[in-house]
C-alpha positions as CSV (number, residue, x, y, z in Angstrom):
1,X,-10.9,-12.9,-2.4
2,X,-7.2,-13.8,-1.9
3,X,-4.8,-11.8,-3.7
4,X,-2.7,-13.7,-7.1
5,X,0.5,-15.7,-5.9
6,X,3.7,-13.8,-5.8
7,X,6.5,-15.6,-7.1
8,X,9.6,-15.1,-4.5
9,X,13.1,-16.2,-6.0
10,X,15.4,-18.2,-4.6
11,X,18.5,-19.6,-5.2
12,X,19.3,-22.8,-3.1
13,X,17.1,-25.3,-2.1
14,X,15.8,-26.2,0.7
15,X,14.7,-23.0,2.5
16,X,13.4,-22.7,5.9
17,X,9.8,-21.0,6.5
18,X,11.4,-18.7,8.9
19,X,14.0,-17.2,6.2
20,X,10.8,-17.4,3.5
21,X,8.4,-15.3,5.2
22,X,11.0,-12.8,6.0
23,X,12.7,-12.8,1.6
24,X,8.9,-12.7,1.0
25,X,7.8,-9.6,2.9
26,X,5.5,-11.5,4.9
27,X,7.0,-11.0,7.6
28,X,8.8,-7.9,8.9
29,X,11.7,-9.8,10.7
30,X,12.6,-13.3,12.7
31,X,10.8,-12.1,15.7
32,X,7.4,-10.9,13.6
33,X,7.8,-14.7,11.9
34,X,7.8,-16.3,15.1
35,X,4.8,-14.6,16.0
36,X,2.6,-15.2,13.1
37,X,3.3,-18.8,13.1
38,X,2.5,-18.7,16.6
39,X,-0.9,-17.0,16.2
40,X,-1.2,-19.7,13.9
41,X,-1.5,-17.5,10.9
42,X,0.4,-19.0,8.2
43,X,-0.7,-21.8,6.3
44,X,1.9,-24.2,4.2
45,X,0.2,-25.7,0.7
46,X,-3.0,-24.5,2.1
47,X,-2.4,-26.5,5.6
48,X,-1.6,-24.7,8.8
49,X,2.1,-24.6,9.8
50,X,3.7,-23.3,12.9
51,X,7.1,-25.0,12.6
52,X,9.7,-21.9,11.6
53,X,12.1,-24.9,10.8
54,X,10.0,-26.1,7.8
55,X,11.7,-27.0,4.7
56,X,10.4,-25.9,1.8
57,X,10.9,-26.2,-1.6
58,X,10.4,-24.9,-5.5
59,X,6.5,-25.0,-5.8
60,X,5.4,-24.5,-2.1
61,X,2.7,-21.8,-1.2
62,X,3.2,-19.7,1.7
63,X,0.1,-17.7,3.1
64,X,-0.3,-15.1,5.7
65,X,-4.1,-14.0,5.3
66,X,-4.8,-13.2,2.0
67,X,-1.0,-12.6,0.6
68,X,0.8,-15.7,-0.9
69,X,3.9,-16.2,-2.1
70,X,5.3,-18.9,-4.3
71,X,9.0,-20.8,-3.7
72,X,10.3,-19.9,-7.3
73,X,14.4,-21.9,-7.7
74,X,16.0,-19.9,-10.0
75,X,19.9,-20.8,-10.8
């Protein structure tokens, strides 16, 4: 069973998957990003995404095995 979404704040829009899974705490650092997207380990929306360039924005679902965390724009 996969764990409730965590909302993760942010305050400009777009942000890049990279920075996300790092602000989220799925990720320790740039390096342990890189590495999960390429053990193809982090899903986008439910689809699998290994671009650390991806744009994404307010409402987007980012998953690393059962944690999730939600792009939340706050002003």
């Amino acid at each position: 069973m996969s764990e409730p979404v965590r909302d993760v704040p942010i305050t400009g829009e777009p942000i890049r998957l990279g920075q996300f899974l790092k602000l989220a705490g799925l990720a320790e650092d740039g390096s342990h990003a890189k590495d999960l997207l390429d053990a193809e380990e982090v899903t986008v929306n439910g689809e699998l995404e290994t671009r650390r360039g991806r744009q994404l924005s307010d409402g987007d679902v980012v998953a690393v095995g059962h944690e999730r965390g939600r792009v939340t724009l706050v002003s």
